[in-house]
N, C-alpha and C positions, 0 to 999 in steps of 0.2 A: 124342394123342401127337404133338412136334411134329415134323418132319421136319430139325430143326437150330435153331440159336441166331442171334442177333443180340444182340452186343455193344456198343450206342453209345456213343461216348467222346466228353464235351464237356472241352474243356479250356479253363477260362478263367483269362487273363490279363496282366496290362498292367504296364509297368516301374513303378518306384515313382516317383513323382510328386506330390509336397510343399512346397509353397514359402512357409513360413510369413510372410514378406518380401509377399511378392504375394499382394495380395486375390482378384486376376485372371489368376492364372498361367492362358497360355494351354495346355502340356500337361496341368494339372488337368483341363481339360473330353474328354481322351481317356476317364478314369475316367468321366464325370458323362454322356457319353453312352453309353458302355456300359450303367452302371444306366439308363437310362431306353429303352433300345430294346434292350436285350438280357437283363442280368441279372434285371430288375422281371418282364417279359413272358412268360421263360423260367420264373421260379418261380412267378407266376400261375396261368398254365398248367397248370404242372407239380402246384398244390396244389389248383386248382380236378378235376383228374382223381382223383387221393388224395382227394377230400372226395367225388366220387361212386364211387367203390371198383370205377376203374377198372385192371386190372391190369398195370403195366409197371414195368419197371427198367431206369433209369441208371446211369451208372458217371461222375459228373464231379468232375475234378481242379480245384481251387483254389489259386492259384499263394499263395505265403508276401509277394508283396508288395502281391497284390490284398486279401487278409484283412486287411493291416495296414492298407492305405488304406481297406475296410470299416469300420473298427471305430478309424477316428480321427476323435474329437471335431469337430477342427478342419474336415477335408473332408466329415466329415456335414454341420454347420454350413454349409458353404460350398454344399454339392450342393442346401442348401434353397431357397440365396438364388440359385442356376442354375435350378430348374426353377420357382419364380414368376418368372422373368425369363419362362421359355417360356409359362408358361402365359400373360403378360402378351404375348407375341408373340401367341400363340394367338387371344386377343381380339383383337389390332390386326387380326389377318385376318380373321376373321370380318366384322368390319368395313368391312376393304378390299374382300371379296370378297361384302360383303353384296347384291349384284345382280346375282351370276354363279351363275348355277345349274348349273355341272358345279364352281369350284374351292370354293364356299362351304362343300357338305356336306366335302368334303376338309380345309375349314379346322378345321369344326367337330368333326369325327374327330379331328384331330391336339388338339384343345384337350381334348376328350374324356379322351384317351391320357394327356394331360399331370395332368390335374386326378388320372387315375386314378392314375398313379403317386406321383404326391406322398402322396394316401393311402393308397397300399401301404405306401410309404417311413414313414411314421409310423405307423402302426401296428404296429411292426416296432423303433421308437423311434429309426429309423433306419440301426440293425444289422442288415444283410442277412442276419450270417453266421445269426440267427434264423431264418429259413425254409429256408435250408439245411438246417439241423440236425435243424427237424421232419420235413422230409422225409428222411432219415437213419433218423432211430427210427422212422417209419410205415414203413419197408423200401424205402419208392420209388428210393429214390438212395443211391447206394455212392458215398462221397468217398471222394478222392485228394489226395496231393499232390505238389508236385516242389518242386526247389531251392529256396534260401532265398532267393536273389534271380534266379532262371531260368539259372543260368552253367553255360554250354557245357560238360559233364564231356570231353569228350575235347581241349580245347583249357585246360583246367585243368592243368598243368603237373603239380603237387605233389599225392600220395596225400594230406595234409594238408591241402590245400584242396577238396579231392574231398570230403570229408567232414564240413568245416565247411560246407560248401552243403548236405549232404543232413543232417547233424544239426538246423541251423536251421530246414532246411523242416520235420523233422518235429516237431521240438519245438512252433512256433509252432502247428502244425495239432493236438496235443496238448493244449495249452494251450485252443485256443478250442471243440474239439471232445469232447476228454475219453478221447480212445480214438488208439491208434497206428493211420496209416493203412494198410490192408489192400495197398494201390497205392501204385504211384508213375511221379508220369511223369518220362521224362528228358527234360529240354528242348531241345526240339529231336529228339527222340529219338535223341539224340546218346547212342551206348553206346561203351562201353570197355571192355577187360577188368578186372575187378577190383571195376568199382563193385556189381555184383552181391553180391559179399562183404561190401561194404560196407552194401547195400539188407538184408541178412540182419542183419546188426550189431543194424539198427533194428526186426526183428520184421515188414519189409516183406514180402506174398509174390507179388507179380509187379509187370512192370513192362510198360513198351512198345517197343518196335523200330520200324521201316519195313518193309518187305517183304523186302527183300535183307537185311536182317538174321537174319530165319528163313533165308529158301532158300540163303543163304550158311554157314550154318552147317556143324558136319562134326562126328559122318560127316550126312549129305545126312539133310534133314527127313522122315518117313516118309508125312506127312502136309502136308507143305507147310504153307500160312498157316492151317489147316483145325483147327488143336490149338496149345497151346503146346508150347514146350521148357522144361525145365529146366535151369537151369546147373546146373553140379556142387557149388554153394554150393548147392543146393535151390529157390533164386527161378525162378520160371516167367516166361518170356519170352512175351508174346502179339504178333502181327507184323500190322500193317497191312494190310486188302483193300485192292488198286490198285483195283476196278472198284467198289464203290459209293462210295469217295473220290470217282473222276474226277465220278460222277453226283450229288455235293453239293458239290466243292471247284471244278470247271472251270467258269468263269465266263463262255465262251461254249457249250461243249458241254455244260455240263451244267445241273442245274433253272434253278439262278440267274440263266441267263443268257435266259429265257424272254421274247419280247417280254411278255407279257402281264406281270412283273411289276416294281414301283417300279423307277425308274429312279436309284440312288444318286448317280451323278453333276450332276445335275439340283438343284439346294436355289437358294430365294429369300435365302441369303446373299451371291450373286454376282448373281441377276439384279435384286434390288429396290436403288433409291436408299438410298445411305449416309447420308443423316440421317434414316431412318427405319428403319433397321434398328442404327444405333449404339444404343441405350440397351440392347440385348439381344446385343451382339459384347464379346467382349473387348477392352478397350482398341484399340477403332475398328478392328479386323482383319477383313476379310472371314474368315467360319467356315462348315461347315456348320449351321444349325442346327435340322434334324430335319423343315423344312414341302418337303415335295418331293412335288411335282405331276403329275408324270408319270412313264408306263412308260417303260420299253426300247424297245418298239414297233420299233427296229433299228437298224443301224450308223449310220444317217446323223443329220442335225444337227435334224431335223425328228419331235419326238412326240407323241403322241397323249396324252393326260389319262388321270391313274392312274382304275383301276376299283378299288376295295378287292374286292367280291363276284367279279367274274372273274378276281381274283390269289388270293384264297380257296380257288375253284372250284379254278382249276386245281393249287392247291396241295394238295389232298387227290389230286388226278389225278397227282401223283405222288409221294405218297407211295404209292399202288397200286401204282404203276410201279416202285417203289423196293422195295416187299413180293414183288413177283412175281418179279422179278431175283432179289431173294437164294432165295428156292422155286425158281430153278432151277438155283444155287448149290448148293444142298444138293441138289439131284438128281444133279448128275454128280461132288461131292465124294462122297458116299456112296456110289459105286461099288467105291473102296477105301477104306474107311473102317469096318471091321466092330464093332469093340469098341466104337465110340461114336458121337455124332452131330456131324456140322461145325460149326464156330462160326466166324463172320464177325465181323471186329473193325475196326469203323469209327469211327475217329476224326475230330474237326474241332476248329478253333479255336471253343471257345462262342459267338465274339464276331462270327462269322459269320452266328449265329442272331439276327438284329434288328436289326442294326447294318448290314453289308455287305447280305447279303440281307433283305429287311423280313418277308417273307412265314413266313424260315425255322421260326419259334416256333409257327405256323399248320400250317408241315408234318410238322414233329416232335409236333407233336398230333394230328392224324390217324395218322399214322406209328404211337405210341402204341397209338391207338383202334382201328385196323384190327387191330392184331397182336393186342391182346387178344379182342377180338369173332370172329376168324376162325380159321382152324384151319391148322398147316403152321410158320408161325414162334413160335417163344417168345423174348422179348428176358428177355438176362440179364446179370449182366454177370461177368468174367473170376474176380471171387472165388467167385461162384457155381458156374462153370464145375468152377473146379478143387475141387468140393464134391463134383462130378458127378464127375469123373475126376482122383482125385488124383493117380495114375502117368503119368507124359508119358517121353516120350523124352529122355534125356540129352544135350545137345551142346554142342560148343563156339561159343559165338557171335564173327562177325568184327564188329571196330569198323565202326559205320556210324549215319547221320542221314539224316532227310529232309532236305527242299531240295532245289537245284540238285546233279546230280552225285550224289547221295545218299551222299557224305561229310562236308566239311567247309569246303566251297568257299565257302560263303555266308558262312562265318565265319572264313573266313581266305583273303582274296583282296587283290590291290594295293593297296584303296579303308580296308583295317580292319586290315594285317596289324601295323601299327606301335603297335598297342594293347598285342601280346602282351610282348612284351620288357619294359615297364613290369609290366606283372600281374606274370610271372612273377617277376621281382628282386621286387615285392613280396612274394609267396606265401611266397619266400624269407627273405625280411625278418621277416616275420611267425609263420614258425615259429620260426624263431632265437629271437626273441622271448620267445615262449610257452614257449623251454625254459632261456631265461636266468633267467627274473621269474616260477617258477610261485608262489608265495605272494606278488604283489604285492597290495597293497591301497590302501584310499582314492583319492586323485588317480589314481595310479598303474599301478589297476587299471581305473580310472572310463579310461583312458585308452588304455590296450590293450585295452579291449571296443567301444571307437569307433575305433579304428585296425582292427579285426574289422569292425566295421559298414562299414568304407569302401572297406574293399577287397571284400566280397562285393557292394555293390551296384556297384563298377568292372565287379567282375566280366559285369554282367547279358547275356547274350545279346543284348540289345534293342537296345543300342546298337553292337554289330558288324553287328546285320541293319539296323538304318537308315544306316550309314555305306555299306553295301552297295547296298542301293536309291535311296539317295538323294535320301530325304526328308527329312528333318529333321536334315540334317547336321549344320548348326552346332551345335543342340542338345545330339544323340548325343556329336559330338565335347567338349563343355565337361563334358558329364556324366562322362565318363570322367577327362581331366584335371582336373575339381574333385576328383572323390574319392580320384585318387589324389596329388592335391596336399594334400591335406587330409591322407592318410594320414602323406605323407612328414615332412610338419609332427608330425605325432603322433610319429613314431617319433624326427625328432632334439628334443625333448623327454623323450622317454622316455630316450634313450642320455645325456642331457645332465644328466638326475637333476630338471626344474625344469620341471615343467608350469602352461602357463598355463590358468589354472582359467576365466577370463572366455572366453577363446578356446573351450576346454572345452565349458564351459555351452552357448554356440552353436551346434557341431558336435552335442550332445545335442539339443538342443531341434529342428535342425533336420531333420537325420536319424537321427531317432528311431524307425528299425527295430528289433525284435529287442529288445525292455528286455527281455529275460532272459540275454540271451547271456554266453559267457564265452568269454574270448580261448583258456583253455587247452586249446580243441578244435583249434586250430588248432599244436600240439605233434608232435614226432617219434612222442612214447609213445601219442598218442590213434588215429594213424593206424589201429592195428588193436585195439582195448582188449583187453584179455586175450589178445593172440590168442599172446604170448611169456609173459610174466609169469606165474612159478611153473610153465610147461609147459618152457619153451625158455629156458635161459640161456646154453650154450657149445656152440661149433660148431667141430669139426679139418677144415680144409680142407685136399685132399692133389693136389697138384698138381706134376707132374716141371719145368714152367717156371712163372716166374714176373719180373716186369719187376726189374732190367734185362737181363736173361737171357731172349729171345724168336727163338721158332723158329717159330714162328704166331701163329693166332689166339685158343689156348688159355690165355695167358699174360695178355695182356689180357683176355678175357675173367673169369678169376680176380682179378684183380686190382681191376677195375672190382663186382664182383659181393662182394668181401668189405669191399670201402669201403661199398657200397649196405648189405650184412645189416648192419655196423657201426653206419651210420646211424639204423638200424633198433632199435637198444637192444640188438642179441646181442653177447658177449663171442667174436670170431672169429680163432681162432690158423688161420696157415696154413702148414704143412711142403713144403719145395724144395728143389731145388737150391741150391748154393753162385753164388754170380757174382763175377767179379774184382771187387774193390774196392769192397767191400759185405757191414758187417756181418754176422755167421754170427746175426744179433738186430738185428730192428729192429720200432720201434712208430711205423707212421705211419697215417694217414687212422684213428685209433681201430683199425687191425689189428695183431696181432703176428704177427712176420712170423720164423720157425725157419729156418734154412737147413742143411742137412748139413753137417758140416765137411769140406773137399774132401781133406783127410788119409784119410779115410775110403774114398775112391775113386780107388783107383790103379788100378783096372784101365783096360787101352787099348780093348778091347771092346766096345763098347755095351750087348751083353745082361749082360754079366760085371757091366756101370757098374752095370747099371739095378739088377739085386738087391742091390748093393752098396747103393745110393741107397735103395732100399725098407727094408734092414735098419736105415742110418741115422735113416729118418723113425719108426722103430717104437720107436728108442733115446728119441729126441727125445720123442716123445709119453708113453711111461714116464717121464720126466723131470719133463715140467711135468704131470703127473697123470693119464692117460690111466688108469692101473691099480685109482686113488683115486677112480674116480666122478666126478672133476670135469669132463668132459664128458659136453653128452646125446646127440649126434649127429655123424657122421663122413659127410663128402660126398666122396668121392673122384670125379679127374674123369681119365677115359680110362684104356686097358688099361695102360698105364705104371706107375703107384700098384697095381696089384691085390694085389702080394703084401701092401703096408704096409697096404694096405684090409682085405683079409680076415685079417690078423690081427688087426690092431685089433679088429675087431667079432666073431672070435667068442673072442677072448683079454677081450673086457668085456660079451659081450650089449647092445650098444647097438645100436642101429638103424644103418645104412650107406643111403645117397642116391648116386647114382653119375648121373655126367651122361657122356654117351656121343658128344660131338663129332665124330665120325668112325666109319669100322670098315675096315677093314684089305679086308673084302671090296670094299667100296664102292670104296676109292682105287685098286684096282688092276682093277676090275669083272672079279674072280674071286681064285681062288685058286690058284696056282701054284706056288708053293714051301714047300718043309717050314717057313720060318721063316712065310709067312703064313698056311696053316694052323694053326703055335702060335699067333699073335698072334690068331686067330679064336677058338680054344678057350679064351685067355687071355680074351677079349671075353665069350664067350657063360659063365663061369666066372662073373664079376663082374656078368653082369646078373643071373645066376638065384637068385647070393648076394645082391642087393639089395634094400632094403625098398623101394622107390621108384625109377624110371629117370628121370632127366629127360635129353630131345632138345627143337635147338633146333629144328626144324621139322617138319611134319606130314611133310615125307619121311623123314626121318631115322627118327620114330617107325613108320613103318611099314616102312623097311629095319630097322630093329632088332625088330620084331615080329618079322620074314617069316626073321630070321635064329638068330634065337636063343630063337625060341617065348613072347616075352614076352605078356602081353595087354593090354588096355588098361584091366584095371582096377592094373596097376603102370605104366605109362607117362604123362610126364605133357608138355607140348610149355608151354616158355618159352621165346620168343625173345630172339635175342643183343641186345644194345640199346648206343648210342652216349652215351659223354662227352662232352655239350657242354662242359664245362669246357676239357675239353684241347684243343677244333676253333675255335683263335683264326684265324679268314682277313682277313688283311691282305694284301690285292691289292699292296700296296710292298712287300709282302717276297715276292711270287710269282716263282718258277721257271718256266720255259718253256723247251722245248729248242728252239722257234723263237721270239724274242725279238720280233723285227719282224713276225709276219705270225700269222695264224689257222692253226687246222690244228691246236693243240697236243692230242694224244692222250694219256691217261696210263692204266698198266696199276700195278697194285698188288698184290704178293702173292708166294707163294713160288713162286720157279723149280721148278717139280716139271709132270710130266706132265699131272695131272690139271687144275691150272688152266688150261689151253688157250691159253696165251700164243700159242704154233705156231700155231694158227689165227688169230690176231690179225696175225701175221706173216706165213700164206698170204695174208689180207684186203688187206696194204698197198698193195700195188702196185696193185691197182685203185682203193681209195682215192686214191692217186697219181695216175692217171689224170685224175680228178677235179677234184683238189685238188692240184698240183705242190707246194706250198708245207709241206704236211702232216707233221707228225713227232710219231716215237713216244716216248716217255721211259719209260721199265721201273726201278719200283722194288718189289726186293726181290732175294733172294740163293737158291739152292738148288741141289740136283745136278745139274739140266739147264741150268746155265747156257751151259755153252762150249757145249752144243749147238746152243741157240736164238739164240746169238751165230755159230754159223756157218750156219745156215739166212739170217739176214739177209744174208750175204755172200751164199750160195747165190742169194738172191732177186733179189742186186743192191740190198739197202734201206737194206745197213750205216750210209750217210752220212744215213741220216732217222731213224735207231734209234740212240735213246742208252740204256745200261745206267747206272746210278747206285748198284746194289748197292743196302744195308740201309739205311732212313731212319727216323731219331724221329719222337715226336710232332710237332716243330717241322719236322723235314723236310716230313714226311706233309704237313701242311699250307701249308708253303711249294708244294709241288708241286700240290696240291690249289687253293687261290689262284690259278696257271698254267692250270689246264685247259680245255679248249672240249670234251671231253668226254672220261669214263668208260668205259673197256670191260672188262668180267671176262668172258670167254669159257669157263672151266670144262666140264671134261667132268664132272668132279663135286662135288659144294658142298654139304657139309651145312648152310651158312647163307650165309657171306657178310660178315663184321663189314666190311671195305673199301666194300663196297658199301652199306651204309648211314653210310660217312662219307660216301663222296660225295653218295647224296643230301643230310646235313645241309650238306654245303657250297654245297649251291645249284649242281653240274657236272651236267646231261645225264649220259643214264647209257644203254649196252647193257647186257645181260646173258645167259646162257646160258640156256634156259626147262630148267634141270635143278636137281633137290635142291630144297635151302631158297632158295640163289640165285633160284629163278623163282617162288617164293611171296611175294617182298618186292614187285616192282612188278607191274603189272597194265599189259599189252600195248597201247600206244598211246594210256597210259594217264597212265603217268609216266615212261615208259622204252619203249625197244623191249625186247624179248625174242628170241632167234634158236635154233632145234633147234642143239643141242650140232655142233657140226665143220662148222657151215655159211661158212664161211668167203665165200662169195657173199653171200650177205644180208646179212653182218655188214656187210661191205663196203657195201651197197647202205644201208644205215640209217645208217650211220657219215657217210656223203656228205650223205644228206635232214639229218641233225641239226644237220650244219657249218656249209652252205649255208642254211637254214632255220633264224634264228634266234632267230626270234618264236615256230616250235615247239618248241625248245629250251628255251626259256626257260617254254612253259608245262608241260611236262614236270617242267623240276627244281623247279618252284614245287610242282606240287601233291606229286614225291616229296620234299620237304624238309617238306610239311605232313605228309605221312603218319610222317615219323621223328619229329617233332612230338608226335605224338598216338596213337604205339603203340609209341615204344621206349625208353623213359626207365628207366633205373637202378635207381630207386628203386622203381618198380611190379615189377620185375624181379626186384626182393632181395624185395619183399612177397611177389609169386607165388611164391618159393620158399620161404619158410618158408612157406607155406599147406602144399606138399607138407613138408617138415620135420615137421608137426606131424601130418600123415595116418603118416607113416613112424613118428612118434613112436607114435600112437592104434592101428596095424596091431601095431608090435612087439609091442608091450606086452600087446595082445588075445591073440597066436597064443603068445608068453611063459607 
């Protein structure tokens, strides 16, 4: 019985790199030494133990561009005419080193290596993915796959390109393998919300994270890295061990970095004479190429001569070492851990194993052999796992990747950030496309499935992580602009009706990824297939404001959220108020937009307006069919719409979704009067009538639990998300209330108590101190205005405080353009929509660490954070931001990545019909 699992994940794989033009392409040989010191080695190995019926299990991922460079003619061809170049190396040293008896046996090892590979390599006919695949069916190894060309999903802009990467990985691995892969890695294990839903689409059923991807989870993992989670799409999440990572990944602290083993920096491509090493380099370039003589032996310039048998040696000594850690792994996880036994899930780059470290392939076979021979560990891997324990714990995962930072920093930093703007307007370009031309054929279609091809391999991760590091810049850098040059070419041909077929032919022939693809994965409709069509066709969105008519943040957000569902193929009416000078009907962004006749509403009262308002919207919805069935679903948002809500849905038995932005308790942190009392009972009336609750933030969701008895199998959390569309920042058209000097402070939002402006206005004056030159500019309008207008007299600050009243989209931005920083100080904030303009505009940002407001940035992180009424601190961080402006600046870079890569529209409008159609599959069951 063993005492827990071991899960080993190799993940191999390398950008696509093809260059039918060059005989000699020097990144071809990044492929050509992998097979020969790593992939050859590894499945050697790995079939040599399966043929003596040794027992272990892999779990490794095969990237979709390494398969396709497997399994093309051309670079087989070419990998043959590279390794008799080495073998031909091989002999030269044998020769050179014919009367050295420490380097000769070393020469004659590597010629050995060489001869043996090549004979792998053919017998195999060349097609690696052949040995793969045996081992596959003999049970040893569980393949995976990921993206179709490795592209970062959280830096993927468009749900429609999310899914052309993960359709193509998996089709391609279908195709060569015969079977949907059970895995899938995100690359980079870059997660996002939603692609999960998407990973299910394809029959996927688990994936990978990094660590803070589990432990970040909510509610909090029960089990830590020790079990997976399941998303609530059903895919099981498995989370990276930090500690036997560090013990194979850490290259001085860890195996690899062993004196005693090859020393990888070290190769006679750099130290032997150039005319005797030219006939076996690429077009006359010094290369590594694979004869390396010495160990590590240590830091200094001075080594010792490689031992094969004492890197052997010690490579079994730890693979011990590496067995005994994880036994004591599972001794102190199993302390809580009753239902089942711990599994450790260690992932590495495959290409580590033979390439980087020499030894790795030697280790991982002992590794192997000890675990089966001995008693305590059993290796298995995550499908197995979830065989053994189908039920996991439920949770919400936060976006997250490895790398630096373990966000997103790798791939979106100064050195790579100016790749995305281009993708994106492509992604854009290319669904447009697919939804202009879907029965395109011939040229036409031969044309937009290579306009597909060129934007997913733009896409590759590969080359944002080498613009990063800063190796093969220039490369990375043409690869990106060829492909998306190449694209752009495609697309004004395609729009012009008149493809060049010769030009055609050579973007085919040359990157010839993917011969099965179709462009029209990459459409509005394919985003979720079925996941509308014949379930969800019309949606009554019930809303007391709506733009140009705006009292907050409710308005916009409805606004912004029924252009997204629209987007999305739903048919979206949405019922409102009246607003001066604006059709009582209008059809724009694909929505129709009902407004109350304001005849209708003469009372002066507000509560008298509002039931006026509600009987109006119920008139309206009988009108255009509410009665006839022709809607499936009614989303009312806040206690305002209840009464129009709950007639609606029980005057038709439709399902009602009710999004709860606020609560009456929350803005005034109690309850005090007879009218917020009703508006509380109004609140808790409309959660308990609804099929579904959606809150924009984990606080919210649990003030709306904690108030109105909901549970969290009805609660669902989507966050508010920003229009880039409308956040045009033109620094020539910026606003500043101090024009000549720095200091410009800018607050956004409604004059009311709760957003804490007053404290921003206790803060100034120390501020002041500071910074004399310093001023505040207030834009927005509300009850507490002349209040806060004479507290800044009170203060003495009036002449550094400008009030501006109500601003547009065009103001907002103008003002936002001005800023040297952002303050929301909030006493209460169920999210926040302002403060995720600012971050998209690139302004430093405080905030109040309360509500949803202090769940968007992470403390000193991309923002400061201050406990609500601190008006000292705020002050004190307010000064460090102004003054410090190279912290500033790294601040709004990384919160302007995060708005980036978690709050986009369109994912926004997806996650809510996911809930739509839970509230649909609920009604309909309890019905």
């Amino acid at each position: 019985m063993p005492r827990g699992y071991l899960s080993l994940v190799l993940h191999a794989h390398l950008p696509y790199v093809r260059d039918p033009e060059n005989e000699d392409a020097l990144e071809e040989r990044w492929l050509f030494e992998a097979i020969t010191t790593c992939y050859i080695p590894l499945l050697n190995s790995m079939l040599t133990m399966s043929g003596e019926g040794v027992e272990f299990r892999l779990t490794i991922s095969l990237s979709p561009p390494l398969l396709s460079m497997l399994t093309d003619n051309l670079l087989q061809q070419r990998y043959l005419a590279y390794i008799d170049k080495m073998i031909g190396l091989g002999k030269k040293e044998c020769h050179r080193n014919s009367g050295d008896p420490i380097f000769l046996p070393l020469a004659e090892l590597y010629l050995r290596r060489a001869e043996g590979v090549r004979d792998f390599f053919l017998q195999y006919q060349g097609d690696l993915t052949l040995p793969f695949k045996k081992l596959m069916l003999e049970g040893r190894v569980e393949l995976i796959t990921t993206c179709a060309t490795h592209g970062y999903l959280p830096l993927i802009k468009r749900p429609e390109a999310r899914r052309a990467q993960i359709h193509n990985g998996v089709e391609i691995f279908n195709n060569i393998f015969g079977k949907t892969p059970p895995g899938f890695w995100l690359p980079e294990c870059g997660y996002i919300q939603g692609v999960d839903e998407l990973l299910k689409e394809y029959g996927v059923a688990y994936f990978f994270v990094d660590t803070h991807g589990i432990l970040g989870a909510g509610p909090r993992p029960e089990y830590g890295i020790y079990a997976p989670l399941h998303c609530r799409s059903g895919v099981a999440a498995f989370g990276r061990d930090p500690e036997s990572s560090r013990q194979v990944w850490e290259r001085r602290i860890g195996y690899p970095g062993h004196p005693d083993y090859r020393e990888f920096y070290r190769d006679i491509g750099y130290d032997l004479d150039m005319d005797y090493l030219k006939p076996s380099l690429p077009g006359g370039i010094r290369v590594d190429t694979g004869f390396k003589y010495y160990r590590i032996t240590g830091d200094g310039a001075d080594k010792k001569p490689y031992a094969p048998r004492l890197a052997e040696t010690r490579a079994a000594e730890h693979a011990a070492h590496f067995l005994q850690a994880r036994l004591r792994q599972f001794e102190t996880a199993s302390v809580f851990m009753e239902d089942r036994l711990p599994l450790v899930v260690s992932p590495y780059d495959a290409e580590l194993f033979g390439h980087w470290w020499y030894e790795g392939p030697v280790w991982l076979e002992n590794l192997c052999r000890q675990s089966a021979s001995g008693e305590g560990m059993e290796m298995i891997t995550p499908g197995d796992y979830l065989g053994l324990y189908p039920e996991n714990q439920e949770a919400e995962l936060p976006m997250s990747s490895w790398g630096e930072e373990g966000y997103s920093f790798v791939w979106l930093n100064p050195e790579n950030d100016w790749i995305y703007r281009h993708q994106h307007r492509a992604e854009a370009k290319m669904t447009e496309l697919a939804d202009l031309y879907p029965g395109a054929t011939g040229p036409a279609e031969r044309a937009l499935n290579q306009a597909g091809r060129e934007l997913l391999l733009a896409q590759s991760s590969d080359w944002a992580f080498i613009l990063k590091q800063k190796t093969t810049v220039q490369y990375a850098a043409s690869r990106v602009k060829m492909h998306l040059a190449n694209f752009n070419k495609l697309v004004e041909q395609i729009e012009a009706l008149g493809i060049d077929e010769q030009q055609l032919i050579g973007l085919e022939r040359r990157n010839n990824i993917f011969p099965s693809i179709d462009y029209r994965v990459f459409g509005y409709n394919r985003v979720c297939p079925e996941i509308f069509r014949d379930k969800l066709k019309r949606v009554l969105l019930l809303s007391w404001e709506y733009p140009p008519r705006t009292v907050g943040g409710l308005s916009r957000h409805v606004y912004d959220l029924s252009g997204a569902l629209a987007s999305l193929g739903l048919e979206v009416h949405v019922l409102t108020c009246p607003a001066a000078e604006t059709p009582l009907y209008q059809f724009e962004r694909g929505v129709h937009v009902h407004r109350v006749n304001p005849d209708e509403l003469p009372a002066s009262e507000f509560l008298e307006w509002l039931q006026q308002l509600n009987a109006g919207m119920v008139g309206i919805a009988e009108e255009i069919g509410l009665g006839r069935g022709y809607f499936d679903l009614i989303h009312a948002h806040d206690w305002l719409v209840r009464d129009a809500a709950e007639t609606m849905a029980s005057g038709t038995d439709i399902p009602l979704v009710v999004t709860i932005h606020a609560t009456e308790y929350g803005r005034n942190r109690g309850l005090f009067s007879d009218l917020q009392k009703s508006i509380n009972s109004i609140e808790n009336s409309l959660v308990n009538r609804a099929d579904r609750v959606i809150c924009c933030s984990s606080y919210m969701a649990r003030e709306v639990s904690q108030l109105f008895g909901a549970g969290p199998d009805k609660i669902r959390v989507i966050a508010n998300g920003v229009n880039m569309e409308n956040l045009v920042i033109d620094r020539g058209q910026a606003i500043r209330c101090n024009p000549e000097g720095k200091g410009n402070i800018i607050f956004l939002g409604r004059l009311v108590p709760e957003k804490g402006l007053q404290i921003l206005l206790e803060a100034f004056p120390l501020i002041l101190r500071e910074i004399p030159e310093a001023c505040l500019l207030v834009a927005g309008r509300g009850p507490y205005e002349e209040e806060l207008k004479q507290k800044a007299r009170d203060l003495g600050i009036d002449h550094r405080v400008k009030f501006v009243g109500f601003v547009d989209d065009t103001g907002r931005n103008r003002i936002l353009a001005g800023a040297d920083l952002a303050v929301f100080p909030s006493i209460y904030e169920p999210f926040g929509i302002v403060a995720l303009e600012a971050m998209a505009a690139g302004v430093p940002m405080i905030v109040s660490d309360t509500g949803g407001l202090g769940e968007i940035i992470e403390h000193g992180v991309e923002g400061y954070k201050v406990p609500p009424g601190r008006a000292d601190l705020l002050a004190s961080f307010a000064c460090e931001l102004l003054i410090n402006e190279e912290l500033a600046r790294k601040f709004s870079l990384r919160a302007m990545k995060k708005v980036l890569t978690r709050y986009d529209w369109k994912h926004i409008a997806y996650e809510t019909g996911r809930v739509y159609l839970e509230a649909l599959a609920e009604h309909g069951a309890l019905r």
